[in-house]
N, CA, C and O atoms as a printed pandas DataFrame, in Angstrom:
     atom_number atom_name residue_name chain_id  residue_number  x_coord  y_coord  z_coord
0              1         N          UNK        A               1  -37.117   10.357    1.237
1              2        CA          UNK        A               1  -36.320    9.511    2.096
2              3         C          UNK        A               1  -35.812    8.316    1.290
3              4         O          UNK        A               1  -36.583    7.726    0.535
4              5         N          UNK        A               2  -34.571    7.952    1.423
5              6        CA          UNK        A               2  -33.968    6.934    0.822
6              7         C          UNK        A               2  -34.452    5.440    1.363
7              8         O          UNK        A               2  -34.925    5.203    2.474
8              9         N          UNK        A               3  -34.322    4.928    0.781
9             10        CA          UNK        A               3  -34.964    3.052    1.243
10            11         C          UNK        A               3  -33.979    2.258    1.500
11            12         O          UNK        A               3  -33.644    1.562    0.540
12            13         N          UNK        A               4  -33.405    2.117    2.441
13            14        CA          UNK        A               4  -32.174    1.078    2.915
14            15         C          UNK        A               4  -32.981   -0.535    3.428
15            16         O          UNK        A               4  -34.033   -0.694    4.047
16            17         N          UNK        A               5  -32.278   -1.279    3.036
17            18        CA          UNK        A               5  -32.568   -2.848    2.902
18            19         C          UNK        A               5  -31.490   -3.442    3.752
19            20         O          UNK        A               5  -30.372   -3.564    3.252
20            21         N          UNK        A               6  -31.705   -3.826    4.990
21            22        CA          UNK        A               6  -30.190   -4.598    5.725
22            23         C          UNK        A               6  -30.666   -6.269    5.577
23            24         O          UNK        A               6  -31.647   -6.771    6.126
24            25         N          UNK        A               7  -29.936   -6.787    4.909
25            26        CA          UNK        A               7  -29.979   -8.335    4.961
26            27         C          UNK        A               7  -29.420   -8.902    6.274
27            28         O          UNK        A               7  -28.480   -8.459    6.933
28            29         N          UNK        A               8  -30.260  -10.066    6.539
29            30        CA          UNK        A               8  -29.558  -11.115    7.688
30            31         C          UNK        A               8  -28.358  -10.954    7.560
31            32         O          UNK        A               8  -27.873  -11.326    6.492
32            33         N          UNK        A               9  -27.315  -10.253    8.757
33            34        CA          UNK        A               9  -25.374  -11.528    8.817
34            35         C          UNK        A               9  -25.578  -12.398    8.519
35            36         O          UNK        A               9  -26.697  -12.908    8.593
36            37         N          UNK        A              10  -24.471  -12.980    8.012
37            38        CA          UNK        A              10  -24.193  -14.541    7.763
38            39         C          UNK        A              10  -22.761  -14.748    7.659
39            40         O          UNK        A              10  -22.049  -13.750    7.550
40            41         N          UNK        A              11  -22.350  -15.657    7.674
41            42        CA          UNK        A              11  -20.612  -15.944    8.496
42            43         C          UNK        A              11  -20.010  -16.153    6.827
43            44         O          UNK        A              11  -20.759  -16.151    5.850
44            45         N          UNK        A              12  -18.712  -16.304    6.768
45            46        CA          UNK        A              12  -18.045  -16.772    5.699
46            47         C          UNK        A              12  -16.749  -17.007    6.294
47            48         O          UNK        A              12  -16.331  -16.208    7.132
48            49         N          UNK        A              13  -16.060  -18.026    5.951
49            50        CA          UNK        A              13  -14.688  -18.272    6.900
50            51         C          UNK        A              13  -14.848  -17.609    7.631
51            52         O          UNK        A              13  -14.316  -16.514    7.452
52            53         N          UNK        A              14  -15.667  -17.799    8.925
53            54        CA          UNK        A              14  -15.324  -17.016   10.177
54            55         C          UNK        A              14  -15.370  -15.747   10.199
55            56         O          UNK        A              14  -15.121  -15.283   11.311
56            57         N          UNK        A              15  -15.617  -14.916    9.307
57            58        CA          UNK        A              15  -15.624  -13.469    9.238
58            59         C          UNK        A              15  -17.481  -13.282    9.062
59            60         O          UNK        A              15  -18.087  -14.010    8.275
60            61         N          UNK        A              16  -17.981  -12.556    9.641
61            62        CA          UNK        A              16  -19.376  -12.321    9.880
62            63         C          UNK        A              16  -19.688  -10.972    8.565
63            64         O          UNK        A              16  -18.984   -9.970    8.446
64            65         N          UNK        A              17  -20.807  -11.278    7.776
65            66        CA          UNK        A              17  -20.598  -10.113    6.661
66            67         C          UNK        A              17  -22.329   -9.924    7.138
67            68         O          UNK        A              17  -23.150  -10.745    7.546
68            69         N          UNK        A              18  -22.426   -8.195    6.821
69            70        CA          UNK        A              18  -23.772   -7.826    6.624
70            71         C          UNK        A              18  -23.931   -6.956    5.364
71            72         O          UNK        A              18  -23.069   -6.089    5.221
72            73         N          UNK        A              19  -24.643   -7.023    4.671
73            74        CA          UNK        A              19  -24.889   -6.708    3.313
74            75         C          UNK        A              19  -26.250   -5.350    3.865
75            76         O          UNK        A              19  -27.199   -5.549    4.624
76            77         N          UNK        A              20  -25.941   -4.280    3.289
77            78        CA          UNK        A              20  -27.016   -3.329    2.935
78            79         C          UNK        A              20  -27.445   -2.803    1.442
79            80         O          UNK        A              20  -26.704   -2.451    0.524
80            81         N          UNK        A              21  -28.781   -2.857    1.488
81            82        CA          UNK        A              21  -28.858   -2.113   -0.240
82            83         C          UNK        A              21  -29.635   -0.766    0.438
83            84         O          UNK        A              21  -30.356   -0.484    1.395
84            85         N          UNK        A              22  -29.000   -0.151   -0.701
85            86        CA          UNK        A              22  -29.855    1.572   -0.998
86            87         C          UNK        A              22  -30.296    1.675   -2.610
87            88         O          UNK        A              22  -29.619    1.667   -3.638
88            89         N          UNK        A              23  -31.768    1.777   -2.364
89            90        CA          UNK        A              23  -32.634    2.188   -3.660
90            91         C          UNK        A              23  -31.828    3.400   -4.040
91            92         O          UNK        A              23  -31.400    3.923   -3.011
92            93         N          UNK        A              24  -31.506    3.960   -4.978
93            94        CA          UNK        A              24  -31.328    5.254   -5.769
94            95         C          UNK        A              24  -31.858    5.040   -6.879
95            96         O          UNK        A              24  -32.110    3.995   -7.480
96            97         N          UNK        A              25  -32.124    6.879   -7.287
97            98        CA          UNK        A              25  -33.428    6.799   -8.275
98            99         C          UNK        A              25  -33.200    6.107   -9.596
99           100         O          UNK        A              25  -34.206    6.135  -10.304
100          101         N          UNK        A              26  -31.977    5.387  -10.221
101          102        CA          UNK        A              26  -31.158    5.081  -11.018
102          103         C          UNK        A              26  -30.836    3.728  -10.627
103          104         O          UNK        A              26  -29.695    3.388  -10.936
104          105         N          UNK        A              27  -31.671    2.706   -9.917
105          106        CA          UNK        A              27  -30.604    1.101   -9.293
106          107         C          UNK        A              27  -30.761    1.140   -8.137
107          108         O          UNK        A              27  -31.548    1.979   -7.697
108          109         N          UNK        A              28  -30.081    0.264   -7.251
109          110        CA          UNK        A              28  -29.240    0.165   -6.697
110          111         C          UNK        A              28  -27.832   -0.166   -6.019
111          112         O          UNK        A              28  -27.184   -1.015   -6.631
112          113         N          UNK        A              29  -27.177    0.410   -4.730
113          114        CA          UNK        A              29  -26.254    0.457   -4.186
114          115         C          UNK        A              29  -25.736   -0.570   -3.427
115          116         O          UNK        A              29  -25.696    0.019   -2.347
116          117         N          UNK        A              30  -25.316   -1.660   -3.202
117          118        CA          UNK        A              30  -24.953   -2.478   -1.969
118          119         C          UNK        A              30  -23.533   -1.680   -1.358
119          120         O          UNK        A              30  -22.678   -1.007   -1.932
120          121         N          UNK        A              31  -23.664   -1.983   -0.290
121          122        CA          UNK        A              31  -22.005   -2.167    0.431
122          123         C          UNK        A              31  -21.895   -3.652    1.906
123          124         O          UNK        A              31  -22.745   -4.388    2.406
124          125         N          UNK        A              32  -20.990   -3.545    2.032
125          126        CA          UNK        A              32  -21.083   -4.968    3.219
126          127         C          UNK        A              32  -19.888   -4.609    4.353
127          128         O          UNK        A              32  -19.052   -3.794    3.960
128          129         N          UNK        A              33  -19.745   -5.057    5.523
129          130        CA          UNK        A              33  -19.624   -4.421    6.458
130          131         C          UNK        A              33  -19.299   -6.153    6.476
131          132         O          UNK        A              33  -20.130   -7.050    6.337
132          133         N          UNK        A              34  -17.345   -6.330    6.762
133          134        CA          UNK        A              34  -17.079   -7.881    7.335
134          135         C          UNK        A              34  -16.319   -7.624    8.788
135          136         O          UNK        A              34  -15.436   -6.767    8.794
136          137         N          UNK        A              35  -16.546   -8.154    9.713
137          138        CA          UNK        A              35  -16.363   -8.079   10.988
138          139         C          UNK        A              35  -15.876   -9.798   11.391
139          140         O          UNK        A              35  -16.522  -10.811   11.124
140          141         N          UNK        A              36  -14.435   -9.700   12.161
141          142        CA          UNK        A              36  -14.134  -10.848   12.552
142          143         C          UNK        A              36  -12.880  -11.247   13.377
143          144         O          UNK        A              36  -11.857  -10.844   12.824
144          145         N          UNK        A              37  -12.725  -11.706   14.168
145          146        CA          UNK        A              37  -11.658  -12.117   15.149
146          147         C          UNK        A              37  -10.781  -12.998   14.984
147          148         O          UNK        A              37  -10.839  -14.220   14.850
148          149         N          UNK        A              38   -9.514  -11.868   15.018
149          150        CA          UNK        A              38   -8.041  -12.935   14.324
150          151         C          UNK        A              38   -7.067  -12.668   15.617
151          152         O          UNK        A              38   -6.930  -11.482   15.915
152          153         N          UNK        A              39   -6.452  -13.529   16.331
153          154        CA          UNK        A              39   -5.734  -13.522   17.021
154          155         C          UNK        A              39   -6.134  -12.854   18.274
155          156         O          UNK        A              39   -5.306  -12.367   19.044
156          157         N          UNK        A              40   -7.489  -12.831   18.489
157          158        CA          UNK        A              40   -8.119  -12.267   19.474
158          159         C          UNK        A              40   -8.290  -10.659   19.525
159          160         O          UNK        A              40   -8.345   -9.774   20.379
160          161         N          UNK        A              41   -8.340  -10.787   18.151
161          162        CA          UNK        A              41   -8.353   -9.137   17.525
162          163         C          UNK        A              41   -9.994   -8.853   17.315
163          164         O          UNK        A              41  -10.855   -9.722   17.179
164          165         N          UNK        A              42  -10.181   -7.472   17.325
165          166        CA          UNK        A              42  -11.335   -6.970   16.543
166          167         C          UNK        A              42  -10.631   -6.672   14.836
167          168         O          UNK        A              42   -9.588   -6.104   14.512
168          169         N          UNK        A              43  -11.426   -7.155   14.214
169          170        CA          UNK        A              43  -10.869   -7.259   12.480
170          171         C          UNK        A              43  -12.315   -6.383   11.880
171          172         O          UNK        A              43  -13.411   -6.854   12.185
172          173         N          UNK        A              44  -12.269   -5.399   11.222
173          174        CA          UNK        A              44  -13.196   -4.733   10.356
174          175         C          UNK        A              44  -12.875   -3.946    9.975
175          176         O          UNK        A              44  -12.089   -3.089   10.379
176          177         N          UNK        A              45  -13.765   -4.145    8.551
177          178        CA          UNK        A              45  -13.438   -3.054    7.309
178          179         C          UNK        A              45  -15.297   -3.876    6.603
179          180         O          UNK        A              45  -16.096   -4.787    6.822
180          181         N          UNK        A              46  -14.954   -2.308    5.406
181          182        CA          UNK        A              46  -16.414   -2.014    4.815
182          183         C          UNK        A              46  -16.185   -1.750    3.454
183          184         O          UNK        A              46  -15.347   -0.891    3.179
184          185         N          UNK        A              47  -16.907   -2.460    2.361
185          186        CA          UNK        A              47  -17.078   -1.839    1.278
186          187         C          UNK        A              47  -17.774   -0.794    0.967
187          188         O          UNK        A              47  -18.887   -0.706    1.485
188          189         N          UNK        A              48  -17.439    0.001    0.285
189          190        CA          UNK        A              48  -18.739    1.063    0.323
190          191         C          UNK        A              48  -18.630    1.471   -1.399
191          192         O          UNK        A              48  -19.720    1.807   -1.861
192          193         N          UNK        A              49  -18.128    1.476   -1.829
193          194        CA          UNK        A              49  -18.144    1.391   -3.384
194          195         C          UNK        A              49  -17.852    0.264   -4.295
195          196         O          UNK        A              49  -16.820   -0.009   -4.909
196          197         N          UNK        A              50  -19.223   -0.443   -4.229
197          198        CA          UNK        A              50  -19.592   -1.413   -5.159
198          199         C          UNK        A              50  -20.191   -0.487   -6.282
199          200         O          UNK        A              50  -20.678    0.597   -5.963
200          201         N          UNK        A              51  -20.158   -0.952   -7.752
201          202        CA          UNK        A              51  -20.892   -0.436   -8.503
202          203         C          UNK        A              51  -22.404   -0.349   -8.212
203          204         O          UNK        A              51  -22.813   -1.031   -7.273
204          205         N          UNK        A              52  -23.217    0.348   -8.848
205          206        CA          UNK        A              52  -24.624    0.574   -8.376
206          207         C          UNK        A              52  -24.996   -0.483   -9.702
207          208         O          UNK        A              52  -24.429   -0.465  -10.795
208          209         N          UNK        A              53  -26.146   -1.432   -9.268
209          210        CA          UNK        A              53  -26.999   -2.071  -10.125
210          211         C          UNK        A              53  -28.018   -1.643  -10.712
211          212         O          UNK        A              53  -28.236   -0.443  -10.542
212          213         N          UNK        A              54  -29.074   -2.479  -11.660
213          214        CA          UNK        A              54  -30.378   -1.834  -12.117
214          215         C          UNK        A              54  -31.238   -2.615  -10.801
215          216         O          UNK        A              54  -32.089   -2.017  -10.141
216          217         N          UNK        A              55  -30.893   -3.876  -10.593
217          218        CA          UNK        A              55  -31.520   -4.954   -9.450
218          219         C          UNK        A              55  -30.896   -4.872   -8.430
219          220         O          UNK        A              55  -29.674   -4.796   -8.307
220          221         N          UNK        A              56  -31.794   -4.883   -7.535
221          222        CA          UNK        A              56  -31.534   -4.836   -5.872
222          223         C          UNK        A              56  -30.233   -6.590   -5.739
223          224         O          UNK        A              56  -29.049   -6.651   -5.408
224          225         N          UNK        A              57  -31.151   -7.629   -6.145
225          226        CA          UNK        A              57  -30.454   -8.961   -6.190
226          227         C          UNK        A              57  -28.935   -9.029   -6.738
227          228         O          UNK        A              57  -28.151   -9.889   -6.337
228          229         N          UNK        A              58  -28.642   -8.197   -7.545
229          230        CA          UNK        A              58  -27.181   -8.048   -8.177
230          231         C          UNK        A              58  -26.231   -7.025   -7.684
231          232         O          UNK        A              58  -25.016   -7.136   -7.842
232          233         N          UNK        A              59  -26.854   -5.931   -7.027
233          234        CA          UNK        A              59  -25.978   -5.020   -6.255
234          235         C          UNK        A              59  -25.787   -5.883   -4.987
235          236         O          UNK        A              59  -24.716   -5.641   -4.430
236          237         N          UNK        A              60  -26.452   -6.712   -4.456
237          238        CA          UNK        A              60  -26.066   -7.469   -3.317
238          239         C          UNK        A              60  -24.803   -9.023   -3.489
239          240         O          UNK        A              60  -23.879   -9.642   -2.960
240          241         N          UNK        A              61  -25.597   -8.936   -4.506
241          242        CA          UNK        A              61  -24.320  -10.122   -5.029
242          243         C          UNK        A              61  -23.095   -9.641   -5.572
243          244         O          UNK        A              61  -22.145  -10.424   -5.546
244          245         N          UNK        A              62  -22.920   -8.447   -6.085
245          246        CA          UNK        A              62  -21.589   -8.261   -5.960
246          247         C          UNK        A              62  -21.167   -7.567   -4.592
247          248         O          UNK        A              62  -20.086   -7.802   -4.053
248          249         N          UNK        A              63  -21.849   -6.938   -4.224
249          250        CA          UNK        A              63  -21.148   -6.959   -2.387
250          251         C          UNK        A              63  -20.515   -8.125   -1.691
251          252         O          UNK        A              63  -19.459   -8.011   -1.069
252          253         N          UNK        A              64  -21.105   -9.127   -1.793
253          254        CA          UNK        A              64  -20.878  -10.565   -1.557
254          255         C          UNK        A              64  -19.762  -11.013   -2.086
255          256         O          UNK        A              64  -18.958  -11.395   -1.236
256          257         N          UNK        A              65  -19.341  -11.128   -3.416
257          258        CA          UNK        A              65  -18.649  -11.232   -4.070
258          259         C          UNK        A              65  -17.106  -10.646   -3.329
259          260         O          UNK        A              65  -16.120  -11.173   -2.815
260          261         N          UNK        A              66  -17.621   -9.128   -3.651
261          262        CA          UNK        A              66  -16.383   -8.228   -3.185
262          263         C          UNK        A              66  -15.933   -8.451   -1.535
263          264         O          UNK        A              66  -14.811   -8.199   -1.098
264          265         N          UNK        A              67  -16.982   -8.937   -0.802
265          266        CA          UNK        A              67  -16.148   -9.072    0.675
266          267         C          UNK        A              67  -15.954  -10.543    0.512
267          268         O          UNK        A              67  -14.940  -10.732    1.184
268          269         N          UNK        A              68  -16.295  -11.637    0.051
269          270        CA          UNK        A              68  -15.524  -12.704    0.180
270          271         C          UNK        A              68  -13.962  -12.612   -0.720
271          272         O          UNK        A              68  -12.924  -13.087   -0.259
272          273         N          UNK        A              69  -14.044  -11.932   -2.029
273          274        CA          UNK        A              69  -12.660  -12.113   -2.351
274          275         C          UNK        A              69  -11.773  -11.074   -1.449
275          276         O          UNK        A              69  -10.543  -11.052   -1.491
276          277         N          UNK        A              70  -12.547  -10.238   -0.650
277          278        CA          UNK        A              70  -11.311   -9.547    0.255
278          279         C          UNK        A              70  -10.725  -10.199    1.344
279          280         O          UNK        A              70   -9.572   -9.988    1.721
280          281         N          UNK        A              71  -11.737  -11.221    2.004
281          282        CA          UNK        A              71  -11.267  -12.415    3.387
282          283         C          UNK        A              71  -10.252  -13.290    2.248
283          284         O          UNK        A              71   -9.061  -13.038    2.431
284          285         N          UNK        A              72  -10.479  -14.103    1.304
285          286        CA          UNK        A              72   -9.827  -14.734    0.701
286          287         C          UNK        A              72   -8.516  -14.064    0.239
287          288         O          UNK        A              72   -7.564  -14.810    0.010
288          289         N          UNK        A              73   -8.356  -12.635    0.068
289          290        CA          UNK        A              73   -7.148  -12.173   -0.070
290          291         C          UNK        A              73   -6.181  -11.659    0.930
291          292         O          UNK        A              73   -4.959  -11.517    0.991
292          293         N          UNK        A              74   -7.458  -11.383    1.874
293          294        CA          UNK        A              74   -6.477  -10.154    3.237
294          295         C          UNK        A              74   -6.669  -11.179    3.979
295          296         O          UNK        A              74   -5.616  -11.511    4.522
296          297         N          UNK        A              75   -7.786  -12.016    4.322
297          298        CA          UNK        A              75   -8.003  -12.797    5.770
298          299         C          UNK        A              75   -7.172  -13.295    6.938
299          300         O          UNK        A              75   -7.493  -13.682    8.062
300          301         N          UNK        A              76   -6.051  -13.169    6.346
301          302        CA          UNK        A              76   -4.739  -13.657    7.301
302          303         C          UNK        A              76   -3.534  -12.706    7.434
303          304         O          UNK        A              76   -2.392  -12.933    7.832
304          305         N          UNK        A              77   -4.307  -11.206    6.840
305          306        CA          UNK        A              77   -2.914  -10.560    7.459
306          307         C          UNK        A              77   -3.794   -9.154    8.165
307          308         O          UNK        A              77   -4.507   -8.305    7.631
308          309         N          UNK        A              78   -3.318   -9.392    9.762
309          310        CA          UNK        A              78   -3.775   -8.554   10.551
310          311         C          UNK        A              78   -2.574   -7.115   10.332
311          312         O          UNK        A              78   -1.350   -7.068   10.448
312          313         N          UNK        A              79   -3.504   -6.167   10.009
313          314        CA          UNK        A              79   -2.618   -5.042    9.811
314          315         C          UNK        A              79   -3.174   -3.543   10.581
315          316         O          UNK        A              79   -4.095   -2.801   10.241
316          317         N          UNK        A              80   -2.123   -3.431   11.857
317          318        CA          UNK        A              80   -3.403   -2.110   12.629
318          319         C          UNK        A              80   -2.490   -0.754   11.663
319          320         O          UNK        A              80   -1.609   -0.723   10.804
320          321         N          UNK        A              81   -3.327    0.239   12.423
321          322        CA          UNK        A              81   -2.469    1.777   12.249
322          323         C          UNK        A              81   -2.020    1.448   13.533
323          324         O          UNK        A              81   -2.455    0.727   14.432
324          325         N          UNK        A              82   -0.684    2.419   13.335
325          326        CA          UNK        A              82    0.181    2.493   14.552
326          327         C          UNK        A              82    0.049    3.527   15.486
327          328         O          UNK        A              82    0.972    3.786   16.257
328          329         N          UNK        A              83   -1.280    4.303   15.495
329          330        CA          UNK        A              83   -1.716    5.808   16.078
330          331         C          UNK        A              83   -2.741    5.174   16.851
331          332         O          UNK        A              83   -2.781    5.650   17.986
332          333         N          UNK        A              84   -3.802    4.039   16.596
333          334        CA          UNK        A              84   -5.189    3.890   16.653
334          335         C          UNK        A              84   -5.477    2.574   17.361
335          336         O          UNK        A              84   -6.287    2.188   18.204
336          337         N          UNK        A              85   -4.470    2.047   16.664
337          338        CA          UNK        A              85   -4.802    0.381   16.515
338          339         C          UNK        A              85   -6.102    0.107   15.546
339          340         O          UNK        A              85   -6.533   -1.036   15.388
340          341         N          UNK        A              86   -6.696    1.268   14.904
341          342        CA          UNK        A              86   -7.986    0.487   13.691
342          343         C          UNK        A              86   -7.165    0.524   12.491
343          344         O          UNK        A              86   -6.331    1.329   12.078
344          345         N          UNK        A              87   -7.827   -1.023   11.864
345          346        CA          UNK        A              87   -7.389   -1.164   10.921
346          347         C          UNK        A              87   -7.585    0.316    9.134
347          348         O          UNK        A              87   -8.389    1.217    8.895
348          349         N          UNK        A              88   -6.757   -0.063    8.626
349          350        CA          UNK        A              88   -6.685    0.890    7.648
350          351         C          UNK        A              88   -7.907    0.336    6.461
351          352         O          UNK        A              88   -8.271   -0.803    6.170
352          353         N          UNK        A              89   -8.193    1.244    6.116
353          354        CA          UNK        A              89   -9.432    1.285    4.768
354          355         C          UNK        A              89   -9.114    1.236    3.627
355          356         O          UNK        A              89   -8.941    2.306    3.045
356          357         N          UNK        A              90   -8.956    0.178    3.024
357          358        CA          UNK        A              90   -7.949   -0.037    1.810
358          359         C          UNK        A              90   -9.339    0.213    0.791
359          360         O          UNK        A              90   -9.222    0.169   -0.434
């Protein structure tokens, strides 16, 4: 069985991020999951390919990394699909 690690949410400009690690037999995996309300929107999207670390502490910090520079880049442009209304998975 694999070992998943969910860290506390914690907010960043208003966008709520949750960080998970996965042990693999080689490191581990983070990804982060940012969730947040723009214009009275539901706003979410997920990293899921962060590089894998040797340390649990550094696969989480670049998760961190990678969803704050994505609010800092995307954070202000609400973009749905036009089939769904969910946002697209860049």
């Amino acid at each position: 069985m694999t070992e998943t690690t969910a860290m506390e949410p914690f907010t960043y400009k208003g966008y709520r991020l949750t960080v998970t690690s996965v042990a693999l037999d080689t490191g581990f995996k983070a990804s982060v999951a940012i969730v947040g309300l723009e214009g009275g929107r539901l706003r979410s999207q997920r990293f899921l390919d962060v590089e894998p670390c040797d340390e649990e502490a550094d696969a989480i910090a670049s998760a961190v990394v990678e969803a704050e520079a994505w609010i800092d880049r995307e954070g202000g442009a609400v973009r749905s699909g036009t089939h769904t209304g969910f946002l697209p998975l860049d």
